[in-house]
C-alpha positions in Angstrom: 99.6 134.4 37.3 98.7 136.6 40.1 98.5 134.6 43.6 95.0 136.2 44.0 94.1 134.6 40.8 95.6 131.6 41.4 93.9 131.4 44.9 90.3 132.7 43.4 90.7 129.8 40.5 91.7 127.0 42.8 88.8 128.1 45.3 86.5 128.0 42.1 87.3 124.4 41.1 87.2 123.0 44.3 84.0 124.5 44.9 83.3 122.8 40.9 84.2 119.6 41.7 82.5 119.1 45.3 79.1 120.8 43.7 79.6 117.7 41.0 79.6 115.3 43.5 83.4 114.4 43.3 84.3 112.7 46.5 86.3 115.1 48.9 89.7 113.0 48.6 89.4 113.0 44.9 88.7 116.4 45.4 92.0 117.6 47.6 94.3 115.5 45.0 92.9 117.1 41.9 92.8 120.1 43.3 96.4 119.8 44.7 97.8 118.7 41.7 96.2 121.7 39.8 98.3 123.6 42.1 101.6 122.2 41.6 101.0 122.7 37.8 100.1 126.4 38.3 103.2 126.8 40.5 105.4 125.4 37.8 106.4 122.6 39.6 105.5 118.8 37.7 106.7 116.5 39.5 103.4 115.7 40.9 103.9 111.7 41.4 107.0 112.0 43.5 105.4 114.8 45.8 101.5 112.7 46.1 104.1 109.8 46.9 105.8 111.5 49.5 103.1 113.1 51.3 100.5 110.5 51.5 103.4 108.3 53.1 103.7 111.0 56.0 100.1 111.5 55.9 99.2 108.0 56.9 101.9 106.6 59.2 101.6 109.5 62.0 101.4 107.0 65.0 98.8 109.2 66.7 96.5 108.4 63.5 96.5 104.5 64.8 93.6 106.0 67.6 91.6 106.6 64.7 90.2 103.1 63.7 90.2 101.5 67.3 88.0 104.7 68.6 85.6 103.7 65.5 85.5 100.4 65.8 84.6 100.5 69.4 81.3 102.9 68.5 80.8 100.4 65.8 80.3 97.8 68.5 78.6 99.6 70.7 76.4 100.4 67.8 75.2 97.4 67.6 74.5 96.3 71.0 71.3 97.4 73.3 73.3 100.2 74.3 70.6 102.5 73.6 67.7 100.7 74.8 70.2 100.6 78.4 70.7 104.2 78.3 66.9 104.8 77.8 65.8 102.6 81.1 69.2 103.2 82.6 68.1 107.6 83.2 63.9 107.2 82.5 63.5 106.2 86.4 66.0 109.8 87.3 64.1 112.0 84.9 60.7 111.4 85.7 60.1 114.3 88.0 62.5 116.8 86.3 60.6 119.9 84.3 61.3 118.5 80.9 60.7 115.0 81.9 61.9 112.4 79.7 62.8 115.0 76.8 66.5 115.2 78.8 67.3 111.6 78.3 67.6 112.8 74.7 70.2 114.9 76.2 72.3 112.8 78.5 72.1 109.7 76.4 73.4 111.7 73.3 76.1 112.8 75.9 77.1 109.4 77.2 76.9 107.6 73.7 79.1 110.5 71.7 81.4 109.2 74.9 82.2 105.8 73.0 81.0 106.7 69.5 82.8 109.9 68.7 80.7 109.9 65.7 77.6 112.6 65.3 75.3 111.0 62.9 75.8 107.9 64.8 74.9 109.1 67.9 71.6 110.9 66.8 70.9 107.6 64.5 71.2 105.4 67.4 69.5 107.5 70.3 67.0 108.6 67.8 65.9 105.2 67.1 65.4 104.5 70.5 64.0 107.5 72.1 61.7 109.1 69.3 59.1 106.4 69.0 59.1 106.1 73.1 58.6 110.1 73.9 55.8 110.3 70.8 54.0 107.5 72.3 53.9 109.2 75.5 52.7 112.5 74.2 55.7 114.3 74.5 56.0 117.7 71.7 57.2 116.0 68.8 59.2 119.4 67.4 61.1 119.4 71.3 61.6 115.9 71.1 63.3 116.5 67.7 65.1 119.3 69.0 66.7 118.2 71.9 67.8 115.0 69.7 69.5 117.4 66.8 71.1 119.4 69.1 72.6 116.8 71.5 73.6 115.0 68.9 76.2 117.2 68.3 78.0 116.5 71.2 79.7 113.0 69.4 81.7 115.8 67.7 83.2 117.0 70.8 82.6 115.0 73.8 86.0 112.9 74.1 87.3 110.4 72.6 86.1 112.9 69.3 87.5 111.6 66.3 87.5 115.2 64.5 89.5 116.0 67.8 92.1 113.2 66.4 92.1 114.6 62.9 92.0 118.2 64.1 95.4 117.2 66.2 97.1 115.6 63.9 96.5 118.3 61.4 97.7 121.0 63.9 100.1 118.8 65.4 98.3 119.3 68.8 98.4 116.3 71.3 95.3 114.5 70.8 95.7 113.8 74.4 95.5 117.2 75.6 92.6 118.0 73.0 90.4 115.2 74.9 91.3 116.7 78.4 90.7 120.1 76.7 87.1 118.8 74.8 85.4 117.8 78.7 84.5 121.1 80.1 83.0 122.6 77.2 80.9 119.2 76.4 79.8 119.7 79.8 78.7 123.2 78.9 76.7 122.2 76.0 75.0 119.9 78.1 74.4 122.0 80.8 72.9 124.7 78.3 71.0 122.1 76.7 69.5 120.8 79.9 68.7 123.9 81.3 67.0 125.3 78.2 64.7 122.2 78.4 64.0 122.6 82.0 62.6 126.4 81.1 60.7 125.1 78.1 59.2 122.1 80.2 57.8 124.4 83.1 56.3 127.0 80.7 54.9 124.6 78.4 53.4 122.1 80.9 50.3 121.2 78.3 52.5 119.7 75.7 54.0 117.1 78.3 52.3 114.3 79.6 51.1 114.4 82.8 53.0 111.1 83.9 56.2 109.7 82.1 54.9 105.8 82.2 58.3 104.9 83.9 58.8 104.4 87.7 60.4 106.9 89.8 60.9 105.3 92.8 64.2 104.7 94.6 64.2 100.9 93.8 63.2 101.6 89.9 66.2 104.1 90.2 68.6 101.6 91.3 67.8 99.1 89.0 68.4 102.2 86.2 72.1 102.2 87.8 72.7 98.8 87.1 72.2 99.1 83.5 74.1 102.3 83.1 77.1 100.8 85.0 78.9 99.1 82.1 78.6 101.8 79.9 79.6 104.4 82.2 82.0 102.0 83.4 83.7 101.8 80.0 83.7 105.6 79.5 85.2 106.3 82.9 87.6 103.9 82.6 89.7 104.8 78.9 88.6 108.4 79.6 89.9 108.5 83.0 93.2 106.5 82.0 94.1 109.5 79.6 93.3 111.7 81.9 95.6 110.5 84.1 98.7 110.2 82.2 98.2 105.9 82.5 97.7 104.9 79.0 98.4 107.2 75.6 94.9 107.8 73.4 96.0 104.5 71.5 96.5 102.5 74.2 92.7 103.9 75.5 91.5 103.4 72.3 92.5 99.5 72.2 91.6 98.8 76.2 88.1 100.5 75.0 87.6 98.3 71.9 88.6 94.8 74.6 86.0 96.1 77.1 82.9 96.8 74.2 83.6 93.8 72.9 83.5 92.0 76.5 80.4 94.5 76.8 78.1 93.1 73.8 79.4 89.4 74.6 78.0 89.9 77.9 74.9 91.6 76.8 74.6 88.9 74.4 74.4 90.8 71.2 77.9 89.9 70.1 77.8 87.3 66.9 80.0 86.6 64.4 77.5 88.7 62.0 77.2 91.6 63.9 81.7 91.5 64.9 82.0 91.3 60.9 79.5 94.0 60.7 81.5 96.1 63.2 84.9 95.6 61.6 84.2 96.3 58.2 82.1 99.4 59.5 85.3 100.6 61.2 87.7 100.2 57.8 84.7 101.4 55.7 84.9 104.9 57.9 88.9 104.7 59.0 89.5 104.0 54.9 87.5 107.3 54.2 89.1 109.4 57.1 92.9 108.2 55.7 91.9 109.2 52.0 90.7 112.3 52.9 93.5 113.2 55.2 96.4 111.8 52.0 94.4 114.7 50.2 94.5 117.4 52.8 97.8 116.7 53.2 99.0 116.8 49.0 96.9 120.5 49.0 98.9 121.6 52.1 102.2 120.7 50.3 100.8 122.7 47.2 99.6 125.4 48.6 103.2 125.7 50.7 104.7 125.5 47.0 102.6 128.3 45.2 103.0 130.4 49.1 99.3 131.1 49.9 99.4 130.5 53.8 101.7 132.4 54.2 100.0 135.3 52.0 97.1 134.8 53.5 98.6 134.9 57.0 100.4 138.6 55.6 97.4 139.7 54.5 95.1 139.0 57.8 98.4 140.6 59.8 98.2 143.6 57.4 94.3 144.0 58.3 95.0 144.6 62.3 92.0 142.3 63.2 91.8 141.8 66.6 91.5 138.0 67.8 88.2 138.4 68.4 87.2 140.0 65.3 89.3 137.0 63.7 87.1 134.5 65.8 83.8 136.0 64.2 84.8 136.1 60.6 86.1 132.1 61.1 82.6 131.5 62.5 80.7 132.9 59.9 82.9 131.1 57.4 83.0 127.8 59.1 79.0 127.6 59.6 78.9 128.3 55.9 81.1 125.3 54.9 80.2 123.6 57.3 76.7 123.9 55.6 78.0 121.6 52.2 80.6 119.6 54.1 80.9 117.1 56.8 83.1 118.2 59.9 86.6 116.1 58.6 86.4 117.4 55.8 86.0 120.9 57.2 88.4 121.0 59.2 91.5 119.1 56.6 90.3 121.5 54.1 90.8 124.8 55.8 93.5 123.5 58.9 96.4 124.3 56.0 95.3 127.7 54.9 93.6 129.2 58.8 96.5 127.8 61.2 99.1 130.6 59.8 96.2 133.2 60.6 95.3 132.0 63.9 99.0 131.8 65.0 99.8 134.9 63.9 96.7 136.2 66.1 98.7 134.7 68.9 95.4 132.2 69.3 96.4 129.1 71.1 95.9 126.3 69.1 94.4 123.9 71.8 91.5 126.3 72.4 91.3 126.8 68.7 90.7 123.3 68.4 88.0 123.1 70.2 86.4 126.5 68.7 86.7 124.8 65.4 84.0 122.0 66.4 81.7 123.8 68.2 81.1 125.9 65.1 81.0 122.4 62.9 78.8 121.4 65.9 76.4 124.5 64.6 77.0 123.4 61.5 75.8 119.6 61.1 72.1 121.2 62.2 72.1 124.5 59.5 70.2 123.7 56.2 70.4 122.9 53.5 73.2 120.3 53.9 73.9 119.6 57.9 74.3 116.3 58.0 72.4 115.9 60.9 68.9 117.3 60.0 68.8 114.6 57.2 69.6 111.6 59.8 66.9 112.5 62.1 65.1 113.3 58.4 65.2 109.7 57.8 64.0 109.0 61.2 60.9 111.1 61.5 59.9 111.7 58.0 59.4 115.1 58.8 60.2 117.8 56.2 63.9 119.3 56.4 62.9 122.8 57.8 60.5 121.5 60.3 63.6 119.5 61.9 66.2 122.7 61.1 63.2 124.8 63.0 63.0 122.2 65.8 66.8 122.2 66.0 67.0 126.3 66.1 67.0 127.2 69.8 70.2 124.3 70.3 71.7 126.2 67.0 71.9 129.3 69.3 72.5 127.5 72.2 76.1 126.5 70.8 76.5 129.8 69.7 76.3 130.8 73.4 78.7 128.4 74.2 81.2 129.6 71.5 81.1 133.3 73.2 81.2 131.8 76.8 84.7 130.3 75.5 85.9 133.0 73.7 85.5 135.5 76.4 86.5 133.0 79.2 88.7 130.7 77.5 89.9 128.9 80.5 86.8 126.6 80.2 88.9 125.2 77.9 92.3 125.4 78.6 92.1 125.4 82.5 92.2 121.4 82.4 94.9 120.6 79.9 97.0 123.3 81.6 96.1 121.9 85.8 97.0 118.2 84.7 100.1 119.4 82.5 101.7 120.9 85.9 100.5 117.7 87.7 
């Protein structure tokens, strides 16, 4: 059979079996094996063997679980209702007012979640009843929570960053350093967006925020934002610099969120179990989906369509950034059906020969990659995000994709910024490297 065939009937029953509801793992295996049979080749037990082995027992995978089970404990702690009275008393006065602690406390939470939905879920919960009460524009106050609730995709420790780099075989460590600047960006963009809204639309926010403002009301926000921050600073900063390896962050940050909701007082043996078994619930799915990705690489290396593919994109001349653009369009659109993971192990195989042939460096492309499934998670019909702040609100799907539109083309900004300075990406990696 023609690869082109082969390629468009593969393609076909993926897109089958997804559309059935077959889980994505199932999905990559079936579809892997399919491949093996059309490439002649049957011995599909020995091959599934052998690559699920290497798939799970990359050392840089052990980050994985011990960076969800610390948002998994943080989860259930007052985390958010901290954040919340920790940056009210600092926000106050700002034009915007209390519609940026959506913003910041999406930013610091995605910080020790790494998880999107969990970081809209949990800020959501505490910030959307609080800003309606207080009068704030419900469809901003959705907004600013879809959009910033993104940043758990990128904001370090990411754990699409960990997948992404053991995909690409790109240190995880370097994709972290790499991921800082541009979630600063995001938030930056995000922030100053809401500052314009808030002073030309003055009438839909209340005239006072109902939370002091004064220096003393400030300093007491401090002290609740300390241990949190603290955490952060502390397994961020010792990757950063060069002290510990990603693992060895991940497990200090697990020991201090623990210490954190002892101290707090919200740590039980129901709400540990709950925790633990939330971390190998999502670790379990992560490692199934990853043995598939891994089966359909080593198919698709048996029937030869990366490297096609990669021919054929040479043989087009595309420029990198007219590469960048048509990856955009085609990431937004899967990412429209599929959760980031599994975005990201189902095309890593087939792009990665394109994007090195464009001469692309694959750090940067790393972090291009979630940006645009940052985009994604808030595009109907399926981003994954519009339906968890759904749940929340009750509202109907397009009102919250509407709500969520200006932050949608706020990312898009943030994608060209990178592309045409891409030093807000790789200038970090690439100081500390020579350090």
């Amino acid at each position: 059979m023609d690869m082109m065939w082969i390629s468009i009937l593969l393609a076909v029953a993926m897109l089958v079996l997804l559309s059935f509801g077959v889980w994505v793992s199932f999905t990559l295996i079936a579809i892997g094996g399919l491949g093996l049979i059309l490439s002649e080749n049957y011995q599909i037990d020995l091959l599934f063997a052998t690559s699920s082995w290497g798939a799970s027992t990359a050392w840089s995978l052990t980050a994985l679980p011990l960076f969800i089970w610390m948002g998994e404990v943080l989860f259930r702690t007052r985390l958010s209702e901290d954040l919340f009275k920790g940056l009210s008393p600092w926000l106050g006065n700002v034009p915007g007012k209390l519609l940026h602690v959506n913003i910041l406390s999406c930013g610091i939470f995605a910080a020790v979640s790494g998880s999107s939905a969990a970081t809209a879920a949990t800020i959501g919960r505490m910030t959307l009843p609080e800003l309606r009460k207080q009068g704030y524009s419900d469809r901003m106050a959705i907004g600013t929570l879809a959009g910033s609730g993104t940043l758990g995709l990128l904001i370090p420790p990411s754990i699409i960053l960990i997948v992404y780099g053991v995909a690409a075989e790109v240190s995880i460590a370097r994709l972290f350093i790499a991921g800082a600047l541009p979630g600063l960006l995001l938030v930056s963009l995000f922030m100053g967006f809401t500052m314009i809204w808030g002073h030309l639309h003055k009438d839909e926010l209340p005239k006072t925020t109902g939370h002091e403002t004064s220096w003393s009301a400030r300093i007491k926000g401090l002290r609740k934002l300390l241990p949190v921050v603290g955490l952060i600073g502390f397994v961020l900063g010792s990757i950063y610099g060069g002290i510990t390896t990603p693992t060895e962050a991940a497990a200090i940050g697990v020991t201090g969120a623990l210490i954190l909701a002892a101290c707090t007082g919200s740590l039980s043996r129901h709400s540990f179990m709950e925790s633990l078994l939330g971390a190998v619930k999502s670790s379990c799915m992560i490692g199934f989906i990853l043995v598939g990705a891994h089966f359909l690489t080593l198919a698709m290396g048996f029937l030869g369509i990366p490297k096609a593919l990669a021919v054929w994109i040479a043989g087009m001349s595309l420029s990198p950034m007219e590469l960048i653009l048509y990856l955009t369009v085609l990431f937004v659109i899967l990412g429209c059906f599929l959760d980031g993971i599994s975005v990201v192990v189902l095309t890593v195989a087939v792009i990665l020969p394109m994007v090195q042939a464009a001469n692309i460096d694959l750090l940067w492309f790393g972090i291009f990659i979630v940006l645009v499934v940052e985009m994604s998670q808030i595009t109907p019909p399926v981003g994954f995000n519009l339906f968890v702040i759904q749940a929340l609100t009750g509202k109907n799907i397009l009102y919250v994709a509407k709500a969520a539109l200006p932050f949608f083309l706020l990312i898009g900004v943030a994608i060209l910024l990178i592309s045409i300075f891409p030093e807000i990406v790789t200038y970090l990696p690439t100081t500390m490297s020579q350090n």
